[in-house]
C-alpha positions as CSV (number, residue, x, y, z in Angstrom):
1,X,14.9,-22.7,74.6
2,X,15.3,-24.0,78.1
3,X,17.9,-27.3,78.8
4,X,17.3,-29.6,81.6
5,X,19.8,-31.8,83.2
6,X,19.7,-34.7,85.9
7,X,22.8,-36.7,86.4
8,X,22.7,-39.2,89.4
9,X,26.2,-41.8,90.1
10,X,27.1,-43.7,93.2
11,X,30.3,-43.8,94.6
12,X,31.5,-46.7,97.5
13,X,34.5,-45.1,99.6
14,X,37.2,-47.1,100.8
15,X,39.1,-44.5,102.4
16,X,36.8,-41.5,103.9
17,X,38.9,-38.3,102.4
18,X,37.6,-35.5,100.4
19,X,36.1,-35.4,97.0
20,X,36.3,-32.9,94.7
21,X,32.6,-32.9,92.5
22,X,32.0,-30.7,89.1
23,X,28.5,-31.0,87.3
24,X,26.8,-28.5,88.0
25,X,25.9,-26.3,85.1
26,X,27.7,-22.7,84.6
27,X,25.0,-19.8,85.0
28,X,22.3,-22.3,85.9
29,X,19.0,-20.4,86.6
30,X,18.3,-23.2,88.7
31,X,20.6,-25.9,90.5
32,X,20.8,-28.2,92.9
33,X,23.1,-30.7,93.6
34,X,22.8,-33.5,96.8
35,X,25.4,-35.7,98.5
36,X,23.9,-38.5,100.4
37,X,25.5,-39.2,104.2
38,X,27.7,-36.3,103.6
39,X,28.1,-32.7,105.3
40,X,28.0,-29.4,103.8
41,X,30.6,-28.7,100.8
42,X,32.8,-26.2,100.3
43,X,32.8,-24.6,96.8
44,X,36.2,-24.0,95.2
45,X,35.7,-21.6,91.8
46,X,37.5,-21.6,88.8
47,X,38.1,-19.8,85.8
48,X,35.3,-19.3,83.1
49,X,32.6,-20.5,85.6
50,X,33.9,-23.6,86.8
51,X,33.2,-24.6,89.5
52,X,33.6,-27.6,92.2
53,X,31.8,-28.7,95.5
54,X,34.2,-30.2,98.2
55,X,32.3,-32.8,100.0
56,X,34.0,-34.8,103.1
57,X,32.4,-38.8,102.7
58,X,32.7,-41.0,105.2
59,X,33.3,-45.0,104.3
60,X,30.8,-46.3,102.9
61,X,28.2,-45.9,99.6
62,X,27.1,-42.4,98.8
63,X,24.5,-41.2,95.9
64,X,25.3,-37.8,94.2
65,X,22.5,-36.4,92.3
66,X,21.9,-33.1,90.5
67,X,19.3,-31.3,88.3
68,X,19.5,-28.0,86.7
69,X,18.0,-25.8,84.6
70,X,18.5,-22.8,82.5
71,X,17.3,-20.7,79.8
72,X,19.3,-20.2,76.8
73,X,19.9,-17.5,74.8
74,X,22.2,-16.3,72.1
75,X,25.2,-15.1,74.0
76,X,27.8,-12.8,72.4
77,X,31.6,-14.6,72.0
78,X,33.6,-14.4,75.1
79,X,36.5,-12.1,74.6
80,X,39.6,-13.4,74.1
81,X,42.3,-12.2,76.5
82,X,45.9,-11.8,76.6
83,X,46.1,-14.5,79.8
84,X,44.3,-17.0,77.6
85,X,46.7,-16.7,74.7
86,X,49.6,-17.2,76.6
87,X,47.7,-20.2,78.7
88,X,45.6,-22.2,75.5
89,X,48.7,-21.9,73.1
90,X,50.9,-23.8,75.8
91,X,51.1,-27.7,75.4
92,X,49.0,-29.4,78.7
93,X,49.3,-32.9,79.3
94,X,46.7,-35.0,76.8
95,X,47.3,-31.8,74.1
96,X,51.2,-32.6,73.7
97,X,51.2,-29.8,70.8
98,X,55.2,-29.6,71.0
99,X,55.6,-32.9,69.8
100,X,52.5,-33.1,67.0
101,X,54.2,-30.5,64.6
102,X,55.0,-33.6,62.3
103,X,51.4,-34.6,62.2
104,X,50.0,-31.2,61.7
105,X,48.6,-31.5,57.7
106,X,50.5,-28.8,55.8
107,X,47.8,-27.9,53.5
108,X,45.6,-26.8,56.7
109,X,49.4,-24.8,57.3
110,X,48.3,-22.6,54.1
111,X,44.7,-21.5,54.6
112,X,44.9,-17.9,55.0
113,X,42.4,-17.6,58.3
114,X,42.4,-18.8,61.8
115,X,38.6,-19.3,61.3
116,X,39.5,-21.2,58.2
117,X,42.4,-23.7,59.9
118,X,40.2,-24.6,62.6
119,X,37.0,-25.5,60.8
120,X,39.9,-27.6,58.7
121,X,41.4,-29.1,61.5
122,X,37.7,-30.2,62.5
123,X,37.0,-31.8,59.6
124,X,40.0,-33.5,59.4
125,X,39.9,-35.4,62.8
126,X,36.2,-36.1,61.7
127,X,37.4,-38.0,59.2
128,X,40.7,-39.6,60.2
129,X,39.2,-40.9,63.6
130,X,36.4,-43.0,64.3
131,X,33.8,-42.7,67.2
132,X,34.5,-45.6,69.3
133,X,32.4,-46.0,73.1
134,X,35.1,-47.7,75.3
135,X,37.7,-46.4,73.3
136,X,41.0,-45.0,74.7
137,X,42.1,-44.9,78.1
138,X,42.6,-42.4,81.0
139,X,46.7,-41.8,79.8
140,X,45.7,-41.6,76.5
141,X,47.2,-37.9,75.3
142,X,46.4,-36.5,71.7
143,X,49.2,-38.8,70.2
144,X,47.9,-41.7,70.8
145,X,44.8,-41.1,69.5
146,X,45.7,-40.2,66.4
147,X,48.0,-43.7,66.1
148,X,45.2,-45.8,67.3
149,X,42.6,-44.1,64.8
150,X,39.6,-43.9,67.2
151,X,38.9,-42.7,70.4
152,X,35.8,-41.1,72.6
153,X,34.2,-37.2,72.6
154,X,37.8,-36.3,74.8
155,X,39.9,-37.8,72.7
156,X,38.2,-35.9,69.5
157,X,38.8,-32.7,71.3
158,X,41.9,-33.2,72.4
159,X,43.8,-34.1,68.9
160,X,41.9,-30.8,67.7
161,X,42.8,-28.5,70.3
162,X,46.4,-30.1,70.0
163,X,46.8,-29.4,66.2
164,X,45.2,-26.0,67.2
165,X,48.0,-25.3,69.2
166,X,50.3,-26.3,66.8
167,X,49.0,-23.6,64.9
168,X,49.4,-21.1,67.6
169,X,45.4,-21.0,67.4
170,X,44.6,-20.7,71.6
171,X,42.0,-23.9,71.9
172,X,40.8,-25.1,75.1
173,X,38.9,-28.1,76.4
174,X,35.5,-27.6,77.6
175,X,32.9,-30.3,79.4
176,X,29.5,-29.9,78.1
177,X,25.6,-31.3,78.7
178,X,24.6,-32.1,75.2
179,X,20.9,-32.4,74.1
180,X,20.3,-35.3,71.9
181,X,23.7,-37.2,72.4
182,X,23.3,-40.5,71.4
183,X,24.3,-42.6,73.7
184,X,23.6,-39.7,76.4
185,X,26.5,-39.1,79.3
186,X,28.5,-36.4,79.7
187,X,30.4,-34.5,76.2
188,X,33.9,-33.1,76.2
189,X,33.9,-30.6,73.1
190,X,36.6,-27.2,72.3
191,X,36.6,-23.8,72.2
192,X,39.0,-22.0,69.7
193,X,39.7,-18.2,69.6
194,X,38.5,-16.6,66.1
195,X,39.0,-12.5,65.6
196,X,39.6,-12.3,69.3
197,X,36.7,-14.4,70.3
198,X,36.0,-18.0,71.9
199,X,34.0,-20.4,69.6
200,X,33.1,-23.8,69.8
201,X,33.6,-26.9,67.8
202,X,32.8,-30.5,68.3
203,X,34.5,-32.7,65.5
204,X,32.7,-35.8,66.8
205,X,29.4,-34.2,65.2
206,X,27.0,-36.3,67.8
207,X,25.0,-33.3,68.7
208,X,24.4,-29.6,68.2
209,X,26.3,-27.3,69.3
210,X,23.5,-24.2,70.0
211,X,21.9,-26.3,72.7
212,X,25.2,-27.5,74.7
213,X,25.6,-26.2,78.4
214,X,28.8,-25.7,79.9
215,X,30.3,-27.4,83.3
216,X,34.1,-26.9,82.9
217,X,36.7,-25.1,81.0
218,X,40.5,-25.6,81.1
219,X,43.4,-26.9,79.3
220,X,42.4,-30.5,78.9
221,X,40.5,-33.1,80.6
222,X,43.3,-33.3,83.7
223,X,41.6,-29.8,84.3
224,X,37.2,-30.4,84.1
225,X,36.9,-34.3,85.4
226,X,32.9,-34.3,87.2
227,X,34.6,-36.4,90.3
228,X,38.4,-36.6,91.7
229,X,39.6,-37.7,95.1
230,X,41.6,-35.7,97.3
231,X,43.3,-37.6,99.8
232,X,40.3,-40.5,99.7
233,X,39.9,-43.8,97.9
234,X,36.7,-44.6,95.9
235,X,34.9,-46.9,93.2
236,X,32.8,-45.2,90.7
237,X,29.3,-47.3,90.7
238,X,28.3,-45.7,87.3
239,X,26.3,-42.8,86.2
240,X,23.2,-41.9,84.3
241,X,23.4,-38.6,82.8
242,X,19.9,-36.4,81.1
243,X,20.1,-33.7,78.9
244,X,17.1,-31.9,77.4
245,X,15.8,-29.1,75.8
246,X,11.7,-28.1,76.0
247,X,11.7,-27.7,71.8
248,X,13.3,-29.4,68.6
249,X,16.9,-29.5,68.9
250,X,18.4,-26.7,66.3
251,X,20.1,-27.8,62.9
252,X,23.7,-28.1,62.8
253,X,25.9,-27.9,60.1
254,X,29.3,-28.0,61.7
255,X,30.3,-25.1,59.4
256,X,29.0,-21.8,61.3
257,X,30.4,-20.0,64.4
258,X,28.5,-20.8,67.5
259,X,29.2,-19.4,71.0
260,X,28.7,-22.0,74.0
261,X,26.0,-20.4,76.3
């Protein structure tokens, strides 16, 4: 099965300065990403494949477009390392796991599995929260989400990966191009560690998981956003994100253990 994705957004700078840019897809067998009125970028790589272009932009509007394409095929589960226990048990600042142990449900405490918490905790924040576009807000850490009762696809992951935590089950955050997301933009989903290895999760259920390409990996959203200033001022014009696969979108029943390509 073969995804496609285009994303294109405009940016108006008020203060030339740098500008940190991460959309590109991880493993792409094709990519190309374009900066109008810009110079050359310098790539800064992170952990887990992500990646972000450093472009200089001068005053003015700029258009940032990208396409990519790749192939996808059933990977084998990342290994789970000793660095990423000791990172993804930590609390970060929208998982704030050190103060959730109140709100953790003790029955979920009892289940005798790691794989068996998580899919609870899953289906838990499917149910308590409700999918809301506009929801939430940029401060808005796992707590409040669960107090207000709704939230977008980052707030979902966050409360999960949170209550993960809690569990001492290492979760982390992971940005995602989502075929048949509905309405279609970018997708913030989680990665928990099962039996040593990383699987993924998506309690918001708007799309399936086998056909979801990766962009950025990290604690929480502080750590994957697709655009962030460094030392500039800017206003985000909007953004039209594409995601597509060249077949039928597979089944999904929440339930089994998929491994993000």
């Amino acid at each position: 099965m073969r995804t496609t994705v285009d994303v294109e957004f405009g940016v108006r700078v008020t203060k030339p300065g740098l500008a940190a840019i991460s959309v590109a897809a991880v493993r792409a067998d094709t990519g190309e990403l374009t900066v109008s009125d810009a110079g050359p970028a310098r790539t800064a790589e992170f952990e887990h494949g992500t990646r972000a272009e450093v472009y200089d932009l001068a005053e003015g509007d700029h258009r940032i477009a990208y396409h990519g394409e790749r192939v996808l095929q059933r990977d084998t589960a990342e290994p789970v390392t000793v660095a990423d226990i000791v990172r993804y048990t930590r609390p970060s600042r929208y998982c704030p796991s050190d103060r959730m142990g109140g709100l953790f449900p003790p029955d979920i405490a009892d289940l005798p599995t790691a794989k068996a918490q998580v899919q609870a905790i899953v289906d838990h924040v499917h149910r308590r929260l409700a999918y809301v576009v506009g929801a939430g807000g940029p401060t808005h850490d796992a707590i409040d989400t669960l107090l207000a009762g709704q939230g977008v696809c980052r707030d979902f992951a966050h409360v999960c990966i949170a209550l993960c935590r809690v569990a001492d089950i290492p979760a982390r955050y992971t940005s995602v191009y989502a075929p048949g997301l509905q309405p279609m933009d970018f997708h913030a989903v989680f990665e928990a560690a099962i039996d040593g290895r990383w699987y993924l999760f998506d309690a918001t259920r708007l799309a399936p998981r086998q056909s979801m390409l990766r962009i950025a990996t990290g604690r929480d959203a502080a750590d994957t956003p697709f655009l962030a200033t460094l030392g500039g001022e800017l206003d985000f014009l909007g953004a039209t994100v594409f995601a597509t696969t060249d077949g039928p979108l597979p089944r999904d029943d929440g339930h089994a253990l998929v491994a993000l390509a």
